[in-house]
MOPAC internal coordinates of N, CA, C and O (Angstrom, degrees):
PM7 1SCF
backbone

  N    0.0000 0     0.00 0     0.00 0    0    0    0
  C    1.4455 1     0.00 0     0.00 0    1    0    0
  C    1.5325 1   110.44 1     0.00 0    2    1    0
  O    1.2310 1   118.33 1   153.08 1    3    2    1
  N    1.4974 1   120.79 1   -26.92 1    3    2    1
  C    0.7971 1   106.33 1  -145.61 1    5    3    2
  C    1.8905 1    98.71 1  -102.25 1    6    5    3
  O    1.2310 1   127.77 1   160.69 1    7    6    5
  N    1.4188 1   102.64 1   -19.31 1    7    6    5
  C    1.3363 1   116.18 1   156.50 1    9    7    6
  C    2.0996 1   121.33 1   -68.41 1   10    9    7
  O    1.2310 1   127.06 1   178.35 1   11   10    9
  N    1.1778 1   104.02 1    -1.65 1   11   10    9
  C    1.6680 1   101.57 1  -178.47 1   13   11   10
  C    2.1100 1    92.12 1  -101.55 1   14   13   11
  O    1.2310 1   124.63 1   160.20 1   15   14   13
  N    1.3493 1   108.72 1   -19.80 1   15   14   13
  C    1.4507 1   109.45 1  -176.52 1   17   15   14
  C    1.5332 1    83.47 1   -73.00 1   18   17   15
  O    1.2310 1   123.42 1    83.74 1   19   18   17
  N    1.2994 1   111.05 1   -96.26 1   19   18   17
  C    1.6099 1   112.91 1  -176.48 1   21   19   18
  C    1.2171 1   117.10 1    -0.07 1   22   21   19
  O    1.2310 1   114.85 1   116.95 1   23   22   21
  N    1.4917 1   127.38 1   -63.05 1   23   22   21
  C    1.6317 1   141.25 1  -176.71 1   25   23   22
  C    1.6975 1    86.91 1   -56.45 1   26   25   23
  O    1.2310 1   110.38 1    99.05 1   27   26   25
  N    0.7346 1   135.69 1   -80.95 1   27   26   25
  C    1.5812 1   143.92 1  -128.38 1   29   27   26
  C    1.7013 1    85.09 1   -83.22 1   30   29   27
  O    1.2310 1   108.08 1   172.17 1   31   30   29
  N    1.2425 1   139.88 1    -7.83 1   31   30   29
  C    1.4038 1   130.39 1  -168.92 1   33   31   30
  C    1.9346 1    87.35 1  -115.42 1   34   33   31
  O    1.2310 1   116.53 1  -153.87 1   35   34   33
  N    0.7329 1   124.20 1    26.13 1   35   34   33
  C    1.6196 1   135.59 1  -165.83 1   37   35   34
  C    1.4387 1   104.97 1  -132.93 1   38   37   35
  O    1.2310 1   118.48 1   120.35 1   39   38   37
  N    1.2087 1   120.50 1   -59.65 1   39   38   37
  C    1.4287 1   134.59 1  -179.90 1   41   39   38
  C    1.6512 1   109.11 1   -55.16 1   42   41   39
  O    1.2310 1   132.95 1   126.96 1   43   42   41
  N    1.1241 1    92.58 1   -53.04 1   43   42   41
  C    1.9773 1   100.30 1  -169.13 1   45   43   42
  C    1.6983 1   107.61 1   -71.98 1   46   45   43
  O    1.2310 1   113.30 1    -1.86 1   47   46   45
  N    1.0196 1   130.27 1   178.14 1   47   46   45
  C    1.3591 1   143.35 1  -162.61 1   49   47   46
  C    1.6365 1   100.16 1   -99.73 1   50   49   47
  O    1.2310 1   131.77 1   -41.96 1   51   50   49
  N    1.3799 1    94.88 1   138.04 1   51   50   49
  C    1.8014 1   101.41 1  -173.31 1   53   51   50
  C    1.2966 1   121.54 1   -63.92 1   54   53   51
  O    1.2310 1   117.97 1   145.58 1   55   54   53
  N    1.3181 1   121.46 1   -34.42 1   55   54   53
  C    1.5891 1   132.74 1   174.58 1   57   55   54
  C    1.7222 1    98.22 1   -63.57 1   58   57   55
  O    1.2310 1   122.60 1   148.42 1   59   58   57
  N    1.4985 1   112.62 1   -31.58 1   59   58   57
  C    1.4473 1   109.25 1  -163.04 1   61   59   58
  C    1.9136 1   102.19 1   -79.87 1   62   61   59
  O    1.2310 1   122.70 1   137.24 1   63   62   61
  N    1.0616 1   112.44 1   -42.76 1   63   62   61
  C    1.4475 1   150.95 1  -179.27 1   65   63   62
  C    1.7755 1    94.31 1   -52.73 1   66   65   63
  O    1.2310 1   117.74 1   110.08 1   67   66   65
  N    1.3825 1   121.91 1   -69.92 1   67   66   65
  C    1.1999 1   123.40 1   162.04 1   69   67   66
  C    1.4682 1   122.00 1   -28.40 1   70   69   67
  O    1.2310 1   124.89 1    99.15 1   71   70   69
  N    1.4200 1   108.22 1   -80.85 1   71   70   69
  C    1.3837 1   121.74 1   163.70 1   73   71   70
  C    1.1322 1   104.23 1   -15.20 1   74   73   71
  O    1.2310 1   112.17 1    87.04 1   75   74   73
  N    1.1859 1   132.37 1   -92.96 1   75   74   73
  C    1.5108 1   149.11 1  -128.32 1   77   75   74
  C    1.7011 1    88.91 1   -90.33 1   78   77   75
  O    1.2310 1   106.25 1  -172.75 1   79   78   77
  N    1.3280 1   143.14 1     7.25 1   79   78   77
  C    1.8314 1   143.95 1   173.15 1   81   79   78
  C    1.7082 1    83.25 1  -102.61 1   82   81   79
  O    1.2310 1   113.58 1   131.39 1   83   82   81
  N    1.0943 1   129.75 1   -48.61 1   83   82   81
  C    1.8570 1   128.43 1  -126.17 1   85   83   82
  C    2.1490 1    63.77 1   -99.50 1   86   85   83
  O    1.2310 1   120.00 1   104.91 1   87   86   85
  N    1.0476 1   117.60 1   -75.09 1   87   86   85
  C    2.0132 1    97.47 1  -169.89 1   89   87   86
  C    1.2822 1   106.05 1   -60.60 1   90   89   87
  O    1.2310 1   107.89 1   178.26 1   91   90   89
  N    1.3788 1   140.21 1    -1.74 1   91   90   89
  C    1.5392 1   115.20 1   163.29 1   93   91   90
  C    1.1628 1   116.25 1   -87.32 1   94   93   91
  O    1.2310 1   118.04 1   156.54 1   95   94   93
  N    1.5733 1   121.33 1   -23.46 1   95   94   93
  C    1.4304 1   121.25 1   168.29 1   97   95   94
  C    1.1959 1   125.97 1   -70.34 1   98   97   95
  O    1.2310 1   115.92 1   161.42 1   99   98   97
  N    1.5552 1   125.36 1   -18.58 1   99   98   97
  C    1.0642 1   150.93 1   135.12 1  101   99   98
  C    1.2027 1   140.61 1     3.49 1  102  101   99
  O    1.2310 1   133.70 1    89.27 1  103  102  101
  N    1.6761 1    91.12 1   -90.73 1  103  102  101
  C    1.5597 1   107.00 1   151.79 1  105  103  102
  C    1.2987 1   127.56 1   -72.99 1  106  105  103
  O    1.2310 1   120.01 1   168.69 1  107  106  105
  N    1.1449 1   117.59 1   -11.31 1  107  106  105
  C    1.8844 1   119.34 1   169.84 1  109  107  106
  C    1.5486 1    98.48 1   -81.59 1  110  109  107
  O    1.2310 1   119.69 1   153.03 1  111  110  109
  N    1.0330 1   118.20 1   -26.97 1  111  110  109
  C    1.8216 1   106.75 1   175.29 1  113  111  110
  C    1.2707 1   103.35 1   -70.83 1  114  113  111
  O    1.2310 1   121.15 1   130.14 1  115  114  113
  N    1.4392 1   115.41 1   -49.86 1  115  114  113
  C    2.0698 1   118.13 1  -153.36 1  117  115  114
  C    1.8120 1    84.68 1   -78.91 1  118  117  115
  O    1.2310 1   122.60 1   144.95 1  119  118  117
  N    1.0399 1   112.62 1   -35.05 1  119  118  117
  C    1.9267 1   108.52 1   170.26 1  121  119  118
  C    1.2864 1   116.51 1   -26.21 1  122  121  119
  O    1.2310 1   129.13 1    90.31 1  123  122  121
  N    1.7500 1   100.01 1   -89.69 1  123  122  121
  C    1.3925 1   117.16 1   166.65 1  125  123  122
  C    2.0351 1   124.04 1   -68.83 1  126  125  123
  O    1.2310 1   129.97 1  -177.77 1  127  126  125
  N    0.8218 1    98.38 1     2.23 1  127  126  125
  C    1.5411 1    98.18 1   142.47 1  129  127  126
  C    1.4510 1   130.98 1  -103.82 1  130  129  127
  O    1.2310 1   124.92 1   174.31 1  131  130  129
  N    0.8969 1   108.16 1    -5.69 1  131  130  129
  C    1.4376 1   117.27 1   172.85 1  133  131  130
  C    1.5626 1   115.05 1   -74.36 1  134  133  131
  O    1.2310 1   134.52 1   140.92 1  135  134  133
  N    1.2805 1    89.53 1   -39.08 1  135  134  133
  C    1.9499 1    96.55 1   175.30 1  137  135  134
  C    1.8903 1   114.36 1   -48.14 1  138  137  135
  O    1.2310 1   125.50 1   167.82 1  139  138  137
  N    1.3161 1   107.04 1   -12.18 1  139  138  137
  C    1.5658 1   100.48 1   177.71 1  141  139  138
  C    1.3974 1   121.97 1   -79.84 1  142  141  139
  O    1.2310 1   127.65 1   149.63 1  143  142  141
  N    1.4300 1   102.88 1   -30.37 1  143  142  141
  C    1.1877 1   117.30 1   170.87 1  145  143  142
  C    1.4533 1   130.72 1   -61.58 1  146  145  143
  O    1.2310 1   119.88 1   149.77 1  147  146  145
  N    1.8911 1   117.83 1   -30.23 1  147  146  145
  C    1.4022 1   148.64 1   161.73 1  149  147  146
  C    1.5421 1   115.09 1   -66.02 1  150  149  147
  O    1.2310 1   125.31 1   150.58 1  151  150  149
  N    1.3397 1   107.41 1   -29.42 1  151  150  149
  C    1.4592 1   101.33 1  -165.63 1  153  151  150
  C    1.6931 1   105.36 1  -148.64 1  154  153  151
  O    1.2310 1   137.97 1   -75.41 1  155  154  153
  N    1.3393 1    82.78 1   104.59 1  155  154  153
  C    2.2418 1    94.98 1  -174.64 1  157  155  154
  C    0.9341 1   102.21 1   -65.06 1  158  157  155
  O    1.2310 1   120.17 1   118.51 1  159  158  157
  N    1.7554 1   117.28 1   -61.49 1  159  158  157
  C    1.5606 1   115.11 1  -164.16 1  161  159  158
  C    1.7796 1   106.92 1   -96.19 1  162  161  159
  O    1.2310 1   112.49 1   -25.32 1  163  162  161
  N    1.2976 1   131.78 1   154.68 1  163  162  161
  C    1.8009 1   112.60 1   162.76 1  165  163  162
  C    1.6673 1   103.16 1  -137.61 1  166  165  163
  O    1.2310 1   125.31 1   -17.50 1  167  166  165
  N    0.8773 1   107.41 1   162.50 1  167  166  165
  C    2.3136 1   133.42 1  -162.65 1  169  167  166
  C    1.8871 1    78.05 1   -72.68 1  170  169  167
  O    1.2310 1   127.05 1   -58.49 1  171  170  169
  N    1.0397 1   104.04 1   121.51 1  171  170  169
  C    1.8065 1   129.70 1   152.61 1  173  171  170
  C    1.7265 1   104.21 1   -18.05 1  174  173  171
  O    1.2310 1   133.32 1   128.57 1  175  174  173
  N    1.6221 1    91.86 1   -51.43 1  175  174  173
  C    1.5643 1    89.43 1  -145.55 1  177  175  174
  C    1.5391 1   100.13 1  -101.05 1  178  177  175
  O    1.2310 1   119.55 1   178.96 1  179  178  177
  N    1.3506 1   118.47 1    -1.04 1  179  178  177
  C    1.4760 1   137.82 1   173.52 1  181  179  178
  C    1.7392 1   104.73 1   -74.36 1  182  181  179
  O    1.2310 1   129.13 1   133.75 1  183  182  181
  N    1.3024 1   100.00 1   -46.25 1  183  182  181
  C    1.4716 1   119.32 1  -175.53 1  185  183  182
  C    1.6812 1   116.51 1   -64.58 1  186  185  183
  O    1.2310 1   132.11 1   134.05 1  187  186  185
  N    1.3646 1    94.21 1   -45.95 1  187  186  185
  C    1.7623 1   128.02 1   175.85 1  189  187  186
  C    1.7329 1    97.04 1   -47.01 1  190  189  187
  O    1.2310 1   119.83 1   112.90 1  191  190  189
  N    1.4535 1   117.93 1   -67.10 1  191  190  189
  C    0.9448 1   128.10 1  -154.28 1  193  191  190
  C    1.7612 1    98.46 1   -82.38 1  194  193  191
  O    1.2310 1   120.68 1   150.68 1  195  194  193
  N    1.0598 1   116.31 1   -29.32 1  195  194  193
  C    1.8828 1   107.33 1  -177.16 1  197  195  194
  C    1.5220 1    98.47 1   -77.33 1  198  197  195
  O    1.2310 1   121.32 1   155.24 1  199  198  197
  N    1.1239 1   115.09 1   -24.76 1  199  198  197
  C    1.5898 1   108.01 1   170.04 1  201  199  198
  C    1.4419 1   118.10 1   -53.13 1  202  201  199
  O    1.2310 1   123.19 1   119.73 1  203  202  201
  N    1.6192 1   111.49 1   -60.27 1  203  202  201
  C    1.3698 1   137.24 1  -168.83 1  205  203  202
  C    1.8236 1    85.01 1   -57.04 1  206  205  203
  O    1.2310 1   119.59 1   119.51 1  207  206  205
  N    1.2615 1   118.39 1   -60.49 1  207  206  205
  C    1.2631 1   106.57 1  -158.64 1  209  207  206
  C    1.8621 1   114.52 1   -44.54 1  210  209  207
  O    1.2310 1   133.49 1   122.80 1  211  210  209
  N    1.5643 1    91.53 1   -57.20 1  211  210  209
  C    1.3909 1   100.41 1   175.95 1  213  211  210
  C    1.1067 1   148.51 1   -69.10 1  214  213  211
  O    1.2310 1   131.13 1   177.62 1  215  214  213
  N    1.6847 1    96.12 1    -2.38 1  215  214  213
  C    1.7088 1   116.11 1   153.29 1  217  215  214
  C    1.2163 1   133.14 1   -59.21 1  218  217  215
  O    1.2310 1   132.26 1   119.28 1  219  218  217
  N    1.7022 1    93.93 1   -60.72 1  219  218  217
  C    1.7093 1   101.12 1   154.53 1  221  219  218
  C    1.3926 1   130.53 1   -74.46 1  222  221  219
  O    1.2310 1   114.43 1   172.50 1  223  222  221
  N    1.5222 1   128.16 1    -7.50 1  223  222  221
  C    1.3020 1    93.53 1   148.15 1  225  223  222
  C    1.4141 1   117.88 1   -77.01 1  226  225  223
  O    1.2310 1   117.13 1   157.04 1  227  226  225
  N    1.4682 1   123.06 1   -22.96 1  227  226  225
  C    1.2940 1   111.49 1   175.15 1  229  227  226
  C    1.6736 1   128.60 1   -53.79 1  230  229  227
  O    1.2310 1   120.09 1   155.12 1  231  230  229
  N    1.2810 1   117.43 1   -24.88 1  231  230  229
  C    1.2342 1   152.67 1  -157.96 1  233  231  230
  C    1.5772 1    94.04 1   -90.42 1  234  233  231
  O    1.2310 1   102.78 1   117.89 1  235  234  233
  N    1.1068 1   149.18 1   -62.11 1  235  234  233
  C    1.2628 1   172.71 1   -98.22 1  237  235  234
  C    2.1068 1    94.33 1  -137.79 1  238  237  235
  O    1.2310 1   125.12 1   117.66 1  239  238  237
  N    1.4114 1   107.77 1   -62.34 1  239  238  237
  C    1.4871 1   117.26 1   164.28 1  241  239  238
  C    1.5144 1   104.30 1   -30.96 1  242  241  239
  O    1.2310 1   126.20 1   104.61 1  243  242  241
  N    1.4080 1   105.69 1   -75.39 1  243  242  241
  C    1.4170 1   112.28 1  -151.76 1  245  243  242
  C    1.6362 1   101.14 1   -69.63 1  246  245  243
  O    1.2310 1   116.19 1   147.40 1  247  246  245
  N    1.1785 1   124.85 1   -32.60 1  247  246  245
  C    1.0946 1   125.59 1  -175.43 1  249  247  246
  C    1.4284 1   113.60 1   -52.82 1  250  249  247
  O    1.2310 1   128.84 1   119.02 1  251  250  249
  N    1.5113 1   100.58 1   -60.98 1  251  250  249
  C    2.0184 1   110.88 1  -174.41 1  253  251  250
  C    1.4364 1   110.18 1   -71.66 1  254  253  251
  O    1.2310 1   125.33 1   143.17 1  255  254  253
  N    1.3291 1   107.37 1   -36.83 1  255  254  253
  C    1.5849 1   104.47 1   164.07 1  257  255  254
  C    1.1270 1   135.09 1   -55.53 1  258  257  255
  O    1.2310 1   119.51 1   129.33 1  259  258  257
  N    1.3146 1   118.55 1   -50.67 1  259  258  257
  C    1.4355 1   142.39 1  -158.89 1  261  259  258
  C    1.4102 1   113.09 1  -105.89 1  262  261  259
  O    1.2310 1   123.61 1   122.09 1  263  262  261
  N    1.5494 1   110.68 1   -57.91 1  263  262  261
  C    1.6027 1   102.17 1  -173.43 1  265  263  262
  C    1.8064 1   113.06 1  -102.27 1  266  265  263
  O    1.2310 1   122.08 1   166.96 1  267  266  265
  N    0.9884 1   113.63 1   -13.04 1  267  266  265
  C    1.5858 1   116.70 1   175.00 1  269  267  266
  C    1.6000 1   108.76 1  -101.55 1  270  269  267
  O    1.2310 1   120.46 1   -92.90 1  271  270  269
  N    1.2961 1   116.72 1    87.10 1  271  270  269
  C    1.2130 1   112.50 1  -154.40 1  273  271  270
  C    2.1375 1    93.47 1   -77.71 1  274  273  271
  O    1.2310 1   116.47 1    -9.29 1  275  274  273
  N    1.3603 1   124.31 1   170.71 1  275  274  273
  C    1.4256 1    96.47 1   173.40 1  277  275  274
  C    1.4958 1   105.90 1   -99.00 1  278  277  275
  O    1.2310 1   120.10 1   180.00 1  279  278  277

């Protein structure tokens, strides 16, 4: 499947191709921002852990980017 996306993001026009990455990222932001609106109060340790998550991906970024050059 994940090779017929690839093909089909190949075929179409790059400005078009753009487009259609920049509104899917989009809606995965207004997604997970939306969750504030769902949830007033949140669990310490729920909170604890979305941090941790997003450290290491932050952690993980800088790494492949920055220090493992290819």
């Amino acid at each position: 499947m994940f090779d017929a996306v690839v093909q089909w993001f190949e075929s179409i026009s790059p400005i078009l191709a753009a487009f259609y990455a920049t509104v899917f990222t989009w809606l995965l932001t207004a997604f997970g921002a939306s969750f504030v609106y769902f949830f007033r109060t949140m669990n310490r340790s729920v909170l604890d852990g979305m941090l941790g998550f997003t450290g290491g991906v932050m952690v993980a970024a800088s790494f492949w980017s920055l220090l493992a050059p290819p």
